[in-house]
Legacy VTK file of the C-alpha trace (Angstrom):
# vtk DataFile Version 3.0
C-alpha trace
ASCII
DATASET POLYDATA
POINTS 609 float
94.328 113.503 100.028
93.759 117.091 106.026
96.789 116.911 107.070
98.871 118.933 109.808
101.425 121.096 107.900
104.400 122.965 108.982
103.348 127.324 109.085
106.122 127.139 106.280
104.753 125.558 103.675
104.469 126.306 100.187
101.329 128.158 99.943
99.726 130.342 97.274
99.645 134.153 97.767
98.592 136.902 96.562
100.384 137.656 92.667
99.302 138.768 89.291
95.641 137.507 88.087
95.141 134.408 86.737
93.712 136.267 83.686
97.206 137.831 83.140
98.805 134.098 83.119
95.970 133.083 81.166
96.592 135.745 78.496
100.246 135.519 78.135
99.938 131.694 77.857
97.398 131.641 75.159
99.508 131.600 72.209
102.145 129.271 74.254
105.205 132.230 74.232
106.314 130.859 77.742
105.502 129.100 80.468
104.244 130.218 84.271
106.933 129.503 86.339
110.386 129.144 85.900
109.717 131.171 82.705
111.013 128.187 80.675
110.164 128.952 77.015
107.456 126.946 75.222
107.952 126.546 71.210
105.137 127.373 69.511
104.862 123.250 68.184
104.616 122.276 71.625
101.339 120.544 72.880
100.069 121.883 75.961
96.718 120.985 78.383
95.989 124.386 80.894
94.396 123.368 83.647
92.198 126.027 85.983
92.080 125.556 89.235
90.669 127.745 91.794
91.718 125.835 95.227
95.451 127.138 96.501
98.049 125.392 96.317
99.084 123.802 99.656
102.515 122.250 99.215
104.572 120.473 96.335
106.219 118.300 98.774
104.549 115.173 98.396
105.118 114.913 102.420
102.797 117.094 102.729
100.566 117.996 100.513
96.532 117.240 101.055
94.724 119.579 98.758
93.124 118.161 95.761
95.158 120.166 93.641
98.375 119.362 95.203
98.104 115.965 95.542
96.871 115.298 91.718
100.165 117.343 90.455
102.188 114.708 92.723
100.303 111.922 90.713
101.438 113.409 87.560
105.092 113.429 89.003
105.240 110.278 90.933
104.615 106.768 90.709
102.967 104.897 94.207
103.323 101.518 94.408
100.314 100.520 93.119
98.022 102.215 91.185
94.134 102.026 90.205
93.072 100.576 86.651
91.057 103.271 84.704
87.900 100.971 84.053
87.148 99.878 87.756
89.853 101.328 90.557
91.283 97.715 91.252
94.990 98.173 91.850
97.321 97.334 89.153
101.079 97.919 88.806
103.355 100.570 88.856
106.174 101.205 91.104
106.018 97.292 92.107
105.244 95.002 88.625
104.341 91.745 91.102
103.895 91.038 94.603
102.567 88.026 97.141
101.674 87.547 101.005
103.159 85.394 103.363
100.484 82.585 103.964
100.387 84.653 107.791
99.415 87.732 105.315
102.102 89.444 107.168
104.638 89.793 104.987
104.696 90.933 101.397
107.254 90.764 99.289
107.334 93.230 96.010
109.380 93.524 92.934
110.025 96.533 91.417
108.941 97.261 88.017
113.053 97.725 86.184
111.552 99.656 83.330
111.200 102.882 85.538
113.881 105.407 86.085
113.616 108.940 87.494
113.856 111.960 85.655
117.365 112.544 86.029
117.977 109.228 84.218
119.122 106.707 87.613
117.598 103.732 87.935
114.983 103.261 90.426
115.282 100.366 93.137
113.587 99.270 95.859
115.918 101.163 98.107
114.109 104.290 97.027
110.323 102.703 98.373
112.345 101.246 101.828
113.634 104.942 101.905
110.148 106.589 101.403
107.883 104.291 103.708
111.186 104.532 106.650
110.739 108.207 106.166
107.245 108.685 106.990
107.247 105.737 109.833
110.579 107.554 111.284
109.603 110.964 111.056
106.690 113.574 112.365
106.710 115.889 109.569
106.873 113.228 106.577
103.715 111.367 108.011
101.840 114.365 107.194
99.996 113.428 104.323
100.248 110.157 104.661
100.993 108.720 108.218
98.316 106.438 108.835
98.961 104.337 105.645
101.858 102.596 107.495
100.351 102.733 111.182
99.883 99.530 110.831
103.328 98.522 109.543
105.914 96.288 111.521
109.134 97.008 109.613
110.153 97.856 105.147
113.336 96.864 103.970
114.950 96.486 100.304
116.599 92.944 100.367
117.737 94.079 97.353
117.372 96.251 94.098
114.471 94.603 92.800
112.475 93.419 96.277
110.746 94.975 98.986
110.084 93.301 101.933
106.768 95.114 104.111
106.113 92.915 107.277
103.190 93.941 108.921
101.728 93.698 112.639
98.654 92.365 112.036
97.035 91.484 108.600
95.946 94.106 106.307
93.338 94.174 103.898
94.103 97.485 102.118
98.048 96.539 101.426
97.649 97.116 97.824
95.502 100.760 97.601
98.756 102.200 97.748
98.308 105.737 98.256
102.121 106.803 99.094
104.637 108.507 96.420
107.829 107.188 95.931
110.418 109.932 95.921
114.396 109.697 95.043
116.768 108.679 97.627
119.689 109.706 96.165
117.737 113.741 96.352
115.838 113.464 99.559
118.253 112.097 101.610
121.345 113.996 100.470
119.640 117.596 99.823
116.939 117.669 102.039
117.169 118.222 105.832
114.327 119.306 107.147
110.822 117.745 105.405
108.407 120.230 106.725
110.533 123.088 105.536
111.120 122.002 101.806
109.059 123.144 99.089
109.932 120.817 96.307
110.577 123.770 93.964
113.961 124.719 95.650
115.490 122.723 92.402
113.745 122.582 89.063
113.562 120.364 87.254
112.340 118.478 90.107
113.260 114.882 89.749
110.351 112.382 89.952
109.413 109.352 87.482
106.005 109.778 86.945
104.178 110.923 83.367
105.228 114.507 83.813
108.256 116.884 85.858
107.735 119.637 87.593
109.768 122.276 85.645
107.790 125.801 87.002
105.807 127.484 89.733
105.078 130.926 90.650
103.485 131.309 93.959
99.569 131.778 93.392
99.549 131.984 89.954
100.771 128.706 88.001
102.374 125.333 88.112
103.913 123.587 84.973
105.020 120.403 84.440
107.161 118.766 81.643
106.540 115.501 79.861
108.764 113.271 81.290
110.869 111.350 78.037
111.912 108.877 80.694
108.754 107.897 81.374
108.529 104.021 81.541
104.632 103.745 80.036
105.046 105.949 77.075
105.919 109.327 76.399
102.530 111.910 76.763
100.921 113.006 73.740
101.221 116.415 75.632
104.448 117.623 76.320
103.921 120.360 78.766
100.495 120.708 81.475
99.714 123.842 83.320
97.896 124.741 86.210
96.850 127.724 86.082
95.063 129.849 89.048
91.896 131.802 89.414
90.047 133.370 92.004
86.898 131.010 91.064
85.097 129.292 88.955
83.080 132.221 87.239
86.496 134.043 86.097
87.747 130.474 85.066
84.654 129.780 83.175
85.498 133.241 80.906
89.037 131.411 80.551
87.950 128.631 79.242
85.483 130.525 76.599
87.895 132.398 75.388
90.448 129.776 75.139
92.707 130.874 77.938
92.444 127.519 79.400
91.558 123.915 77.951
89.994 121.897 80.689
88.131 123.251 84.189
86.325 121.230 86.787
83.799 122.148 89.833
81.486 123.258 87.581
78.665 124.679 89.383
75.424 123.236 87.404
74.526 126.621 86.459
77.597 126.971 84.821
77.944 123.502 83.228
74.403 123.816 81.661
75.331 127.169 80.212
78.773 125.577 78.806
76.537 122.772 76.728
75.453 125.430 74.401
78.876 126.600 73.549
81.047 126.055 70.401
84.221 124.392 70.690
83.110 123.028 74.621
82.474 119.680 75.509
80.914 119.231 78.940
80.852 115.755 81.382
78.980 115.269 84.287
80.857 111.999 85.866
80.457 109.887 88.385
82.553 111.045 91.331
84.110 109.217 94.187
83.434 112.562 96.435
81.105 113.469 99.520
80.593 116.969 100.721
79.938 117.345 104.026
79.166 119.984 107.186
81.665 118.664 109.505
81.827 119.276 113.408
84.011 120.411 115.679
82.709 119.173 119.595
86.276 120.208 120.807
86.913 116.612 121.783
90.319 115.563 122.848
92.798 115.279 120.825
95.562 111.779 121.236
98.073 113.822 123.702
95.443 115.048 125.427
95.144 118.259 124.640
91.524 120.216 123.583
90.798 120.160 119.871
90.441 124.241 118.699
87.372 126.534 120.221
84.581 124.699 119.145
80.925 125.488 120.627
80.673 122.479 123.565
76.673 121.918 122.342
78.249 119.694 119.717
79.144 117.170 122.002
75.267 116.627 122.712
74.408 113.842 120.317
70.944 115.206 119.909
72.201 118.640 119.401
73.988 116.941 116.410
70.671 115.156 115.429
68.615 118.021 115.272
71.057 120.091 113.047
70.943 117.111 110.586
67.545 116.586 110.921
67.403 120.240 110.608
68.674 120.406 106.681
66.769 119.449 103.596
68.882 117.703 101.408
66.417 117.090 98.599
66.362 121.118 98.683
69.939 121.561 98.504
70.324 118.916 95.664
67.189 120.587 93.725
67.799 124.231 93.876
71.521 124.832 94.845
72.950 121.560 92.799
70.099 121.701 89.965
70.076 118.048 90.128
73.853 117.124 89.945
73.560 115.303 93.173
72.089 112.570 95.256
71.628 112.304 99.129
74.441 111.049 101.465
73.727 109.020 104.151
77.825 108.112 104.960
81.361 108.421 103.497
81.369 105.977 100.818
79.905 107.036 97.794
78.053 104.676 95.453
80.722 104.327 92.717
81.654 101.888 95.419
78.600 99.635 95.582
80.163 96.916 97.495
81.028 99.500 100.694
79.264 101.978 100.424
75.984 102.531 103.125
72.355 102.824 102.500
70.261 102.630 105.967
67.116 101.121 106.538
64.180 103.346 105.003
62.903 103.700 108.864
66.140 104.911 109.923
66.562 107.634 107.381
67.105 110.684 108.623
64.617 113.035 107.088
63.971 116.826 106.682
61.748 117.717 109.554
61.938 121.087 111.518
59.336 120.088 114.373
61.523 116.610 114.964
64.868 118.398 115.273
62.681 121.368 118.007
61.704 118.105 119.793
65.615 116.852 120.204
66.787 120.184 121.345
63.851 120.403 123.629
64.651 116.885 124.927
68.301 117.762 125.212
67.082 120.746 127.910
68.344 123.052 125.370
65.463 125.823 125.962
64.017 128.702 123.084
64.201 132.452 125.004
61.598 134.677 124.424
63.173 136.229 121.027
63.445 132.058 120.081
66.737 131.617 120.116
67.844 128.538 122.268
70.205 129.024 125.038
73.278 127.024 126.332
73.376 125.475 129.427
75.094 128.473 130.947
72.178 130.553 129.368
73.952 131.891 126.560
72.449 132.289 123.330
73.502 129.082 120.828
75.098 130.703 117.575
77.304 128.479 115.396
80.002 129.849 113.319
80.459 127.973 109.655
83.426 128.090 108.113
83.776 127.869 104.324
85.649 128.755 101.671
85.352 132.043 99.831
85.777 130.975 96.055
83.349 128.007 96.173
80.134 129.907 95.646
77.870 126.887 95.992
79.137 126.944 100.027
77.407 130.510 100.579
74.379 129.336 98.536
74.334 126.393 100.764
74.796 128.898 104.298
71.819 130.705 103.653
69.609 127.930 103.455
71.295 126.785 106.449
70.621 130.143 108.382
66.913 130.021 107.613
66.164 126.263 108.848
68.579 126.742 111.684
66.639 129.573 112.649
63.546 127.918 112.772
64.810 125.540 115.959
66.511 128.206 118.155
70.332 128.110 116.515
71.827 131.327 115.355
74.333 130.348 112.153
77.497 132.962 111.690
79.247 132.156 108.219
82.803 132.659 107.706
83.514 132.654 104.066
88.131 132.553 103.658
90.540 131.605 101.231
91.463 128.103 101.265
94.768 128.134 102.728
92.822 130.086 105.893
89.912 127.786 106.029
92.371 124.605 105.886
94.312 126.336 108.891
91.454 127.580 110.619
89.968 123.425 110.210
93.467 121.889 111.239
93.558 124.113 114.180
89.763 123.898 115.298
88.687 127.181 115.113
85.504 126.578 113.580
81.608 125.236 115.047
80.695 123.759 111.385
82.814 123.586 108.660
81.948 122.768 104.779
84.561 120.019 103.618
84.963 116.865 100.893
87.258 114.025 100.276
88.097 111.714 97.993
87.144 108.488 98.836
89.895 105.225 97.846
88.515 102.406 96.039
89.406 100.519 99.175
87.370 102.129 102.336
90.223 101.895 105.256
91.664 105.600 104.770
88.366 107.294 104.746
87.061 105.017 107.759
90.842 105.590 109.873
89.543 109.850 109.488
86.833 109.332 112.328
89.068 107.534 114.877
90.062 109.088 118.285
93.814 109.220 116.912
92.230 111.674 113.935
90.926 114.236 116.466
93.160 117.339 115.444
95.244 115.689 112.929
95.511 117.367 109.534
94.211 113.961 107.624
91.249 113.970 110.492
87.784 114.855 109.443
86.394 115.702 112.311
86.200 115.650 115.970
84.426 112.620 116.338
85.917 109.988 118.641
84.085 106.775 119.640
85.926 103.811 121.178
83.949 101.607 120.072
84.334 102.865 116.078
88.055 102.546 116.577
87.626 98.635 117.423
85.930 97.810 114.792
88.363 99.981 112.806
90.711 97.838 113.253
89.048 94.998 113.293
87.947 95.642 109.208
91.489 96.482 108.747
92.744 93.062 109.846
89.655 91.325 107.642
90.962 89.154 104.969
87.267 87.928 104.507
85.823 90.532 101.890
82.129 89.356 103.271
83.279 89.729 106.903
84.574 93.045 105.968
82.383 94.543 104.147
79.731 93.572 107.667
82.028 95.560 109.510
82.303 98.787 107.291
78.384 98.849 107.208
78.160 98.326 111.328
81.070 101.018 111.496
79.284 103.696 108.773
76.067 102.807 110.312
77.791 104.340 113.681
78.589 107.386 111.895
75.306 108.407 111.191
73.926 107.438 114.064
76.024 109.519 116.367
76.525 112.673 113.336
79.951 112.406 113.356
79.724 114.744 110.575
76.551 115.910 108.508
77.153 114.071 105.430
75.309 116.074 102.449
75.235 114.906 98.751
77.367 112.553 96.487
78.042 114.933 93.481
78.620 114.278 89.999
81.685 116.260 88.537
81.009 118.828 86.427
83.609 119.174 83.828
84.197 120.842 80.766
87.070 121.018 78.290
87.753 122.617 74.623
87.036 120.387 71.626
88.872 122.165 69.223
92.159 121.123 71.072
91.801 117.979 72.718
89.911 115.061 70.811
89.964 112.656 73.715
90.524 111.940 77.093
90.007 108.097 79.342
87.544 109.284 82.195
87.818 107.095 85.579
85.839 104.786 85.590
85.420 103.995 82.118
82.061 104.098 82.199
80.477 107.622 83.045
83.436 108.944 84.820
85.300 112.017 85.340
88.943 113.200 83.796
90.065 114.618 87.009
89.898 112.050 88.902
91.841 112.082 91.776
92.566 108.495 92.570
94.321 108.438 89.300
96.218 109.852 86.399
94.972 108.586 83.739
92.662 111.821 82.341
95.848 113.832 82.081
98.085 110.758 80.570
95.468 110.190 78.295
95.130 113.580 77.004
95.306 113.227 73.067
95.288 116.890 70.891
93.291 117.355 68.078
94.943 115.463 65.288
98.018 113.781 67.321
96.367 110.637 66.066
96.291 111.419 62.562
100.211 112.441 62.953
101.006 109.447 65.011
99.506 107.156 61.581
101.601 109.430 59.463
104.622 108.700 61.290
103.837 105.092 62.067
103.608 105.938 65.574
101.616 104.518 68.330
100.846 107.568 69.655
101.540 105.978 72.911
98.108 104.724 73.697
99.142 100.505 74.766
99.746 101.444 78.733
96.126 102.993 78.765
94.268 100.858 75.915
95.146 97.471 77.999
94.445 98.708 81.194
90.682 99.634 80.267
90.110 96.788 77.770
89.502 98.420 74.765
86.857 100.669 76.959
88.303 104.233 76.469
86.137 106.708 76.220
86.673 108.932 73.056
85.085 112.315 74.610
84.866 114.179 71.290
82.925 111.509 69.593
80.329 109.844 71.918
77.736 111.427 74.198
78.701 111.947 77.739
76.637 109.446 80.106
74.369 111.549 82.752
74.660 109.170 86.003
75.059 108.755 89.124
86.188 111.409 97.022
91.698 110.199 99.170
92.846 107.213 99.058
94.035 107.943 95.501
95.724 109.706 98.168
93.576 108.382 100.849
91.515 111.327 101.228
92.062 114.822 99.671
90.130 117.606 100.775
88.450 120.356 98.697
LINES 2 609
598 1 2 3 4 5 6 7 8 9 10 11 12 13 14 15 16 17 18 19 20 21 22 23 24 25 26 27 28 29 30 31 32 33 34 35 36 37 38 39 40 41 42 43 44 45 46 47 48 49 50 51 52 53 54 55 56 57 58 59 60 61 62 63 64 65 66 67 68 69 70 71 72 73 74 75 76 77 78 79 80 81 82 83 84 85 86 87 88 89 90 91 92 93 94 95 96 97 98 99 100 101 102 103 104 105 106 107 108 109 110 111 112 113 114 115 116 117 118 119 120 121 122 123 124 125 126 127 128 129 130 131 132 133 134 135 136 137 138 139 140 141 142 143 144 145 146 147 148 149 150 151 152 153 154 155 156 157 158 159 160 161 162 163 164 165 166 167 168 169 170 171 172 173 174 175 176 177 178 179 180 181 182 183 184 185 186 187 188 189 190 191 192 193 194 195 196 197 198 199 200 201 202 203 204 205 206 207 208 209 210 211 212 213 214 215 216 217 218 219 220 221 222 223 224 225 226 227 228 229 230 231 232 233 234 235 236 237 238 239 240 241 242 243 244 245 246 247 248 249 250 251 252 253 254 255 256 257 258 259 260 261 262 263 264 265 266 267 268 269 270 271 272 273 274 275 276 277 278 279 280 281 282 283 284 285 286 287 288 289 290 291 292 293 294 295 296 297 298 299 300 301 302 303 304 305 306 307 308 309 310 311 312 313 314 315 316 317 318 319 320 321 322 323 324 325 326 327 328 329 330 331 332 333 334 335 336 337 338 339 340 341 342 343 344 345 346 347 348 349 350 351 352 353 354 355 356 357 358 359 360 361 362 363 364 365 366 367 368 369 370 371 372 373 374 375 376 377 378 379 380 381 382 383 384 385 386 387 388 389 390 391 392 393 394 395 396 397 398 399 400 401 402 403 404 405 406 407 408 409 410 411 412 413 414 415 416 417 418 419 420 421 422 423 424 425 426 427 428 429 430 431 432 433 434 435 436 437 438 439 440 441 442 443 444 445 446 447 448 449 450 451 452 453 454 455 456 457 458 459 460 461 462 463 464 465 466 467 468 469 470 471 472 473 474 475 476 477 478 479 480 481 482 483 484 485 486 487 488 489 490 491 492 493 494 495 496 497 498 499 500 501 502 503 504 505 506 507 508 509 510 511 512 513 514 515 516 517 518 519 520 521 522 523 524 525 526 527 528 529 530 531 532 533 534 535 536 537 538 539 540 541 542 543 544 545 546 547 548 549 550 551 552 553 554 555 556 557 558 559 560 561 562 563 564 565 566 567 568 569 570 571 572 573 574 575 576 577 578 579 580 581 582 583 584 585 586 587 588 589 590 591 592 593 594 595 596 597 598
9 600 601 602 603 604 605 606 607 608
């Protein structure tokens, strides 16, 4: 979904290599974890990551790979159809609006119980929403979903009441997970300090339980039998860690690991070649960005981190985006996997996303972004470095993350053409955990970062208000008064024509001022291992990705090699209606068509990678 966290969260440490999990997991003896044994008939999907793990606490968890384990554990009150993102049920099977649009009344879906077997009511959605409204720590992850939110109450089992105070056009991208009453409020006293692994099996009443996790090494989950959709076809998924994408890569060749994604495209093109390995490069609901710390305040007044004060200069800002070649980047770093950015929608969203007017592109030119700097009385010395206004030398630090090896490729381009107009570049390459820390506190100049982008646009537009500045789901320090009225004025839009008017006015803002150097769109390189899994529903339906965050659908979906034939044998359904209906027929059998070539939170409004 960045989000502030407590210093005590669950984090992922230094442990045994992921090639040691990998190893003793190959033949399925036993899970990472808890050590809970795995029979040798058991079905099981291992999953490589190579970003940490923040937290498990769906409170507070904002890393991709957090927050897609919390989908696989817990239902949000809507969800997002495979085919096309619109929301769909789940926790809530109906709902309608007050003809004010200020109230909405939902009733929850009685098929679902938790884990543990109770029944889930609407008590336990009053009890989540109250929690993060009431209290610092649980609005984390997910605070600014319910900014807008008046009062939630369960009139009874079956109905919740949401009143808001002013309309809200994003009510149903619900981006929140629903967690047990009758364990949070009983066993849990203080949110930022619980890991969500103090008790396993923990109890949730999604697809699949969290049953296992050791500290930087693995998570494992549990098909959930309770689960109100179906049964998985896989009973046990686990997450397995490496130290990048090149040692998870060997994994996956030699079957240490089924599925891997952020792929880079050298990678992926070597991986089409390979027996047993089917690749997919899917549309992705991602940006990557450079974004920018001006030190700007942050809501209580206070100065956001140590960032270098040229960055409040607009046309400093200009010049460093005018400053990068993006077609370069796409061509030689991304071999092609890519298209220019120009905002924070990406195009799987064609009715928000931005494309400016050809004259107001931004393009690649090095004597332009000189000119800006020179304009801004930012003057080159005699060795050509430019100086500050207090005549020191301008050097930028760039922060990044150490096991994303595209980043560095990306820095030293970055050095040269920064060079070129006066601006020394320092890059700081850390583990993620550090480079999350080192972003939420604002000790950085420039900073590589992505999100997921919602299907509906108010998450990823609420990131570049003032109230942002310095907050963990913030992504960056840009703060324009101006941007924050129209903010809310989109919010309060029931109009989708209106609306849409706004978001372009409001993105076209963004790119004006450089509240962040928006990069590429990039397609999500993915690979998995035929010889295990036949089949998977990728998100959209039509050229999309498995992993994709704003749903669970890839892992749900996950059907082994021959579970079909045995579900015909048995006269099984093989538990295929929930996903079948919901994409009309559409799902995409990945073993027996050719993947489509084409063209990032709140499926937990904005996760960062």
């Amino acid at each position: 979904m960045r989000t502030a966290r407590s210093s005590s969260r669950t984090r992922l440490g230094a442990g045994l290599s992921a090639f040691a999990i990998a190893a003793s997991l190959a033949s399925f003896p036993a899970a990472a974890g808890t050590g809970t044994a795995l029979a040798q008939e058991e079905k099981a999907l291992r999953v490589a990551i190579t970003q940490e793990i923040d937290s498990l606490n769906p409170f507070q968890a904002v890393f991709l790979s957090s927050t897609q384990i919390n989908r696989l554990m817990y239902e949000y009150l809507t969800t997002n159809a495979a085919e096309d993102a619109t929301p769909m049920p789940a926790f809530a099977e109906s709902w309608e609006s007050s003809e004010d649009n200020l109230t909405w009344t939902f009733k929850v879906n009685k098929d679902i119980k938790w884990s543990d077997g109770k029944q889930v009511t609407a008590k336990d959605a009053a009890f989540t929403y109250n929690l993060i409204m009431d209290n610092e720590d649980a609005a984390n992850a997910n605070g600014s979903a319910v900014s807008n939110y008046e009062s939630v109450e369960a009139t009874d089992d079956e109905t919740l009441v949401i009143k808001t105070k002013q309309p809200q056009a994003s009510m149903l991208a619900s981006e929140i997970p629903i967690v047990p009453e009758h364990v949070w409020a009983d066993k849990v006293s203080e949110i930022a300090d619980f890991t969500n692994t103090d008790e396993l099996p923990a109890v949730g009443n999604g697809a699949y339980v969290l049953t296992g996790y050791q500290e930087g090494q693995s998570v494992t989950l549990e098909a959930n039998d309770n689960y109100w959709r179906g049964r998985p076809k896989v009973d046990v998924i686990q997450f397995i860690k490496y130290e990048n994408s090149d040692a998870a890569v060997q994994g996956l060749k030699k079957g240490e690991i089924d599925l891997m994604f952020n792929l880079t495209p050298a990678q992926f093109k070597a991986l089409e070649s390979e027996p047993n390995i089917k690749t997919n490069a899917g549309r992705n609901r991602r940006y990557s960005e450079i974004t920018l710390n001006p030190s700007n305040p942050k809501p209580d007044g206070s100065t956001f981190g140590n960032g270098n004060p040229v960055l409040k200069d607009v046309k400093v800002r200009q010049a460093l985006a005018q400053a990068i070649d993006v077609d370069t980047l796409i061509d030689r770093v991304k071999q092609g996997f890519g298209d220019p950015a120009y905002q924070v929608i990406p195009p799987v969203y064609p009715d928000w996303t931005y494309k400016p007017e050809e004259s107001d592109v931004r393009k690649f030119d090095l004597a332009k972004a000189n000119s800006l700097l020179d304009e801004a009385g930012y003057a080159k010395g005699a060795d050509g470095v430019r100086v500050d206004k207090s005549g020191q030398p301008i050097n930028l630090r760039l922060l990044g993350r150490s096991d994303l090896t595209e980043q560095q490729q990306i820095s030293e381009y970055l050095k040269e053409w920064f060079a070129e107009i006066g601006i020394g570049l320092t890059p700081e390459f850390k583990a993620s955990n550090q480079s999350s820390d080192d972003q939420e506190a604002g000790n950085f100049d420039l900073a590589f970062t992505g999100w997921s982008v919602s299907p509906d646009p108010d998450y990823t537009l609420s990131q570049q208000t003032c109230d942002a500045v310095g907050a963990g789901w913030g992504d960056s320090g840009y703060c324009n008064p101006e941007y924050d009225r129209l903010y809310k004025e989109q919010q309060a839009e029931l109009d989708v024509e209106k609306r849409k008017q706004i978001v372009q006015e409001m993105q076209a803002m963004l790119y004006s001022d450089v509240s962040a150097i928006v990069l590429t769109y990039d397609k999500l390189l993915e690979a998995y291992r035929s010889d295990r899994f036949a089949s998977f529903i990728t998100m959209p339906a039509d050229g999309g990705v498995i992993n994709n965050q704003s749903g669970y659908w890839g892992y749900y979906s996950a059907t082994p090699v021959g579970a079909e034939e045995q579900a015909a044998e048995s006269g099984g359904s093989a538990n295929t209606w929930g996903i079948v209906g919901i994409v009309g027929g559409a799902a995409v059998l990945l073993a027996a068509v050719a993947w489509g070539i084409s063209r990032r939170r709140s499926a937990g409004a904005g996760d960062r990678e």
